[in-house]
N, C-alpha and C positions, 0 to 999 in steps of 0.2 A: 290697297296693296295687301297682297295676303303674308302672312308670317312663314316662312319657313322654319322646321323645326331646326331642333343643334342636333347636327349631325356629333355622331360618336363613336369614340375610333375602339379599336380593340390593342391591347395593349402589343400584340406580334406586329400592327402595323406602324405603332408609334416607334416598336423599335428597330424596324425596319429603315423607317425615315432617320431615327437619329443615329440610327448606324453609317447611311450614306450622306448626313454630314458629318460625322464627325474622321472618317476619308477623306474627307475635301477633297474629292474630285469633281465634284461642280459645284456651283455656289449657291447660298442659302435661297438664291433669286429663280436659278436652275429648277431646286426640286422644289418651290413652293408652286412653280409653275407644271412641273409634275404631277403631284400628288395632289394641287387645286387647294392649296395651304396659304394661307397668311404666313412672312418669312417671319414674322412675330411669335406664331403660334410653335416652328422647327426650333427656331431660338431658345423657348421657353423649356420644351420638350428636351433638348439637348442640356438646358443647366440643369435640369430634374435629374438628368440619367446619369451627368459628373457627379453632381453633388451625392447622391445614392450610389455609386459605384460600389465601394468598400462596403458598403450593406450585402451586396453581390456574394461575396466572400467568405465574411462575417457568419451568414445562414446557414454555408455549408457546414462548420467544423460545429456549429449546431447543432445541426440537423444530423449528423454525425456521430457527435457525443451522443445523444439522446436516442439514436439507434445501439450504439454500443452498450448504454447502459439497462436497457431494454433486452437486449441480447445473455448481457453478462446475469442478469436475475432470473432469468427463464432458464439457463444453463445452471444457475446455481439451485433452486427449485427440481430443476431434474436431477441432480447429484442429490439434493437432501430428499427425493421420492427414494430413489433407488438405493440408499443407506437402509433408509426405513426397511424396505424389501427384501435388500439384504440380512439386516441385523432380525428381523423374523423368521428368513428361511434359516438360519444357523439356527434358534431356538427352536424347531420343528424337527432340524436333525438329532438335535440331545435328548 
């Protein structure tokens, strides 16, 4: 008997599947038969995605912050260039 390998999913498809359980508009039996799933493996898939929700969230005001402050030093760097710039072209007018 030959081995088949482990298939593997990409993660748009996993969340694709536990998106259409956690709708419950058909049952874990429905799409396991769908998608060619063990209803063990959507189950599993689905406590991953509750439990991690809040992580969801969490990244953005992150990801967020750490643009803004990215932002806010590049803008301060450009006002202490153009001080400099300035405070020479005065001393080139006297």
């Amino acid at each position: 008997m030959a081995r088949r390998s482990r298939r593997k999913f990409s993660a748009e498809f996993k969340a694709k599947v536990v998106i259409e359980a956690l709708k419950e508009r058909s049952t874990i039996e429905q799409l396991a038969r769908k998608y060619e799933l063990h209803p063990t493996q959507i189950n599993t898939w689905k406590k991953e995605a509750v439990s991690n929700m809040s992580a969801v969230f969490q990244t953005n005001k992150t990801d967020e912050r750490i643009n803004d402050e990215k932002q806010t030093e590049k803008l301060y760097a450009q006002i202490g260039q153009l001080k400099v710039e300035n405070d020479w072209l005065k001393k080139k007018l006297l």
